[in-house]
C-alpha positions in Angstrom: -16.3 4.2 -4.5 -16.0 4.4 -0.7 -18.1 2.9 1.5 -19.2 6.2 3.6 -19.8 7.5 0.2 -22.5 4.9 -0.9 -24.8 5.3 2.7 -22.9 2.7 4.7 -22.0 4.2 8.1 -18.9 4.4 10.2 -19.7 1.8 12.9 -20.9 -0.5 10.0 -17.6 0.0 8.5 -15.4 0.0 11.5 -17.3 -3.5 12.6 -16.7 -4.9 9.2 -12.9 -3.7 9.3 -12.3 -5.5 12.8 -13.5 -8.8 11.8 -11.6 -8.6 8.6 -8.1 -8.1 10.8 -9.3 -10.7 13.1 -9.7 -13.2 10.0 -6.7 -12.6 8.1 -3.9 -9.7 10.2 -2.8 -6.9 8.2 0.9 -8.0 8.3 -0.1 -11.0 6.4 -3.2 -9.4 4.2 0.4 -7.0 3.3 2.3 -9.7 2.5 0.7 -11.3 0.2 -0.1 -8.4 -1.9 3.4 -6.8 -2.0 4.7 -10.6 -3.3 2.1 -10.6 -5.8 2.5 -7.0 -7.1 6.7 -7.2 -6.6 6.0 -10.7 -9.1 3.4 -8.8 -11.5 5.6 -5.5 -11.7 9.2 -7.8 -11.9 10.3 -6.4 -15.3 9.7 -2.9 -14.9 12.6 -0.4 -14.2 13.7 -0.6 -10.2 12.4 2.8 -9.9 9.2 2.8 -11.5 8.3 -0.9 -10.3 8.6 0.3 -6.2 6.8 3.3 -7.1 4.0 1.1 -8.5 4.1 -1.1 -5.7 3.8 1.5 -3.3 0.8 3.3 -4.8 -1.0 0.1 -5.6 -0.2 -0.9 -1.5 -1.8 2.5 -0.3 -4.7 2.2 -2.3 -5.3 -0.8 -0.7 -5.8 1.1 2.7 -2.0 -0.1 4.0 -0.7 2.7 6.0 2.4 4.7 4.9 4.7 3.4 7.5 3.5 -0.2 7.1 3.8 -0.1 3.5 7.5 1.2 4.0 8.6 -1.3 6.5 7.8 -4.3 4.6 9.1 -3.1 0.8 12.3 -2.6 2.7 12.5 -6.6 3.9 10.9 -7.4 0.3 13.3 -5.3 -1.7 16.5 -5.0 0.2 18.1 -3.1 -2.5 15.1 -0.8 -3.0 15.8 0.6 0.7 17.3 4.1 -0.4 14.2 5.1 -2.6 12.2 3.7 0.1 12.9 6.8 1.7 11.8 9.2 -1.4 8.2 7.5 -0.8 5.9 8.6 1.4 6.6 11.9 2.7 3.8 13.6 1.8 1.6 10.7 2.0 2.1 10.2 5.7 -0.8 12.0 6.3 -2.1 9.1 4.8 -1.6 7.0 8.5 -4.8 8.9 9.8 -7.8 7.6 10.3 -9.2 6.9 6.4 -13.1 6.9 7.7 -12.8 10.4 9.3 -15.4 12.9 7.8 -13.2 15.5 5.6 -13.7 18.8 6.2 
């Protein structure tokens, strides 16, 4: 559940967020995770495995183009589906915490 869902508010969150990236940068935090899902999802079709990946990356809060950008140097040969993903999810690279309308 999101955190603006359960009470906590936006400057509670933002603060929290900024001393998360200050800890550990987002380029790492991203990283790690695609080498651990790209390990955990190794024996899955091509196809299916990056589409995993990249779903399991955005629900971790990584932005679209982010996400992109680093599957590409991961997965060299994954480059051309690359470009299937994302399209309508680049929306996605807004702000997250905005109140929906």
């Amino acid at each position: 559940m999101a955190l603006r869902q359960k009470g906590v508010d936006r400057a509670t969150v933002e603060k929290g967020l900024a001393e998360a990236l200050l800890a550990r940068p987002e380029s790492e935090a991203i990283e790690a995770a695609a080498k651990r899902l790209i390990r955990q999802y190794a024996r899955e079709e091509p196809r299916k495995r990056l589409s995993k990946i990249f779903a399991a990356l955005l629900r971790r809060g990584f932005p679209v183009s982010m996400v992109r950008e680093r599957l590409a140097v991961l997965q060299p040969g994954c480059r051309d589906m690359l470009e299937d993903y994302g399209v309508a999810a680049a929306e996605m690279d807004s702000d997250p915490f905005r109140d929906p309308e």
